[in-house]
C-alpha positions in Angstrom: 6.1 14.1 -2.0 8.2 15.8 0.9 7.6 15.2 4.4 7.4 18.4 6.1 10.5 18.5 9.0 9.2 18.8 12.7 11.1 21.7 15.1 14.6 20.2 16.0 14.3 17.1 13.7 15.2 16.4 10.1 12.6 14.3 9.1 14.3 12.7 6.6 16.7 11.4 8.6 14.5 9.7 10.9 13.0 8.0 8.1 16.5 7.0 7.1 17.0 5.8 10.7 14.0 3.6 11.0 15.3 1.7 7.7 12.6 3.0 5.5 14.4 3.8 2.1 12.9 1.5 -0.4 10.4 0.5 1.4 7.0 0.4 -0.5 2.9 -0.1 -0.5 2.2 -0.9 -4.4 3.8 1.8 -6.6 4.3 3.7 -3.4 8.3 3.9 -2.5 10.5 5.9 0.3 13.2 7.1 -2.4 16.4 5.3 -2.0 18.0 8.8 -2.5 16.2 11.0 -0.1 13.8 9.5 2.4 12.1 12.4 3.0 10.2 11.6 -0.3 7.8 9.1 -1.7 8.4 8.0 -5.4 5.4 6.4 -7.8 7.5 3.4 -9.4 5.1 3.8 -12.2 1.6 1.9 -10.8 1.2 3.8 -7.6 -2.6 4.8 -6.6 -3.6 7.4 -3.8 -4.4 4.4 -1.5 -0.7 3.1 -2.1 1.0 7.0 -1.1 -1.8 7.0 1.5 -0.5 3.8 3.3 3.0 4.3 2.5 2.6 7.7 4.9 0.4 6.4 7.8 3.5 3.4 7.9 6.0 6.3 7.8 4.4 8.0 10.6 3.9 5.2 12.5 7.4 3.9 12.9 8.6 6.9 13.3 6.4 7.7 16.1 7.2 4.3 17.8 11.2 4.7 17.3 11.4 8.6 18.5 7.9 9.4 19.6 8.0 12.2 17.2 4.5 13.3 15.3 5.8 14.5 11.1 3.4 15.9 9.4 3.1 16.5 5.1 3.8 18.9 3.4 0.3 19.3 1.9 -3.4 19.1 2.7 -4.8 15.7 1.1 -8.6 15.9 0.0 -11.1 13.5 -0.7 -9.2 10.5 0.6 -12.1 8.3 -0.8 
């Protein structure tokens, strides 16, 4: 799953900055590769990618006040 890059920023990078690569909910990981992806280590469930994002987001938001959005439209989150 790719984050989708915001105007000016390169998402990935911010993710990198905030310390995220590796970091993981369940089977849910920020690849140690390219942090503008998130990896199933095999187990992963929507729930997992699902909280792995809104932490994502969140730290990125409090460390540059940026907003990143996905890539893609997620439906029927329950």
């Amino acid at each position: 799953m790719l984050l989708k890059e915001k105007i000016g920023f390169i998402t990935a990078e911010l993710i990198d900055k905030c310390n995220l690569k590796g970091y993981n909910v369940g089977g849910a990981c920020v690849s140690n590769k390219h942090a503008g992806f998130i990896v199933n280590t095999g187990n992963a469930t929507a729930k997992d990618v699902l909280g792995l994002v809104k932490i994502i987001k969140q730290k990125v938001y409090e460390k540059y006040n940026v907003e990143i959005n996905l890539e893609f439209e997620i439906l029927g989150e329950d």
